[in-house]
N, C-alpha and C positions, 0 to 999 in steps of 0.2 A: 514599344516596338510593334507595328503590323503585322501582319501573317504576311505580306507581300514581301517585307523589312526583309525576314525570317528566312523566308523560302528562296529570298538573293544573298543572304548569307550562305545557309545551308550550299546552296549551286554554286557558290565561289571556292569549295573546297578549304575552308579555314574552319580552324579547331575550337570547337565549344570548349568553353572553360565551366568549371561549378561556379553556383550563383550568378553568372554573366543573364544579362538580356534574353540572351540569347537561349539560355538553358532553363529561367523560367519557363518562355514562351513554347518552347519545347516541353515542355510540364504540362503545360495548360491545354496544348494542343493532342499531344498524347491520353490524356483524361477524356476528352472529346472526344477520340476518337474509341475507348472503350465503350463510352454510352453508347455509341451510334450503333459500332458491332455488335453491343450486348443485344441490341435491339432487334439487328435483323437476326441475329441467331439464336432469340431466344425464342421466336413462336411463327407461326407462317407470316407469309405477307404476298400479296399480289403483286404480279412484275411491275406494277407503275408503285404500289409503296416501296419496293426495291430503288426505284430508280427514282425515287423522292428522297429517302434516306442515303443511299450512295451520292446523291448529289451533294444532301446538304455534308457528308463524310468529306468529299474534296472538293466544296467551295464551290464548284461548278454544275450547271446544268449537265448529267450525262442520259443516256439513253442507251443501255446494256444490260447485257443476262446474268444474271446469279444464282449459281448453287448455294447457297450457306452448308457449313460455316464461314466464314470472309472474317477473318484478322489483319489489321494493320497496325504501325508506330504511330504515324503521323495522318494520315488523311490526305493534308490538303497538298503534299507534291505529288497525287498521283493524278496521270492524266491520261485520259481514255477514248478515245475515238468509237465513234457511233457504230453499233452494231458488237463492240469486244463481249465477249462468253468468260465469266470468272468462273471456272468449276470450283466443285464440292474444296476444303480443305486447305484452301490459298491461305496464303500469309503472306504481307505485303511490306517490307522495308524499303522505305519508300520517304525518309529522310532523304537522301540525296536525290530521289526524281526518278518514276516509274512514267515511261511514254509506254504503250499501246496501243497501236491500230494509229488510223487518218487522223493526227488530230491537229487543230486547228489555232 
């Protein structure tokens, strides 16, 4: 299953079962996304490493402000319009699809 497979399931509203496709890829994608956080939370970084790690966090090129610490489940349904401000302390469930700001 692709992340795209995945993230049209997840938005169809139908129920993950244990062990399905579906709740692997949800495993693997969740894992991912704790590196990435450990990352930006663990030591400074410059707002373009932010916005290199946040990108490679939801799949897409973004260009936004971050306070750390930044927690999420999944990563890649969150989607964010140029210019959004994540302050200090966020936590993102973000399984079923987080829009913010213009986005395209």
């Amino acid at each position: 299953m692709t992340t795209a497979e995945f993230l049209e399931f997840m938005n169809s509203g139908k129920q993950v079962t244990a062990e399905s496709k579906v709740h692997r890829i949800m495993h693997k994608l969740s894992q991912e996304a704790i590196r990435i956080t450990m990352e930006i939370n663990s030591r400074y970084h410059t707002p373009e490493e932010i916005n290199d790690l946040m990108s490679e966090l939801v799949g897409e090129p973004v260009k936004v402000g971050l306070f750390p610490p930044f927690y999420t489940d999944c990563g890649k349904n969150i989607h964010l319009g140029k210019g959004v401000f994540i302050n200090a302390g966020c936590k993102f469930q973000d399984q079923g699809g987080i829009y913010i700001g213009a986005v395209h």
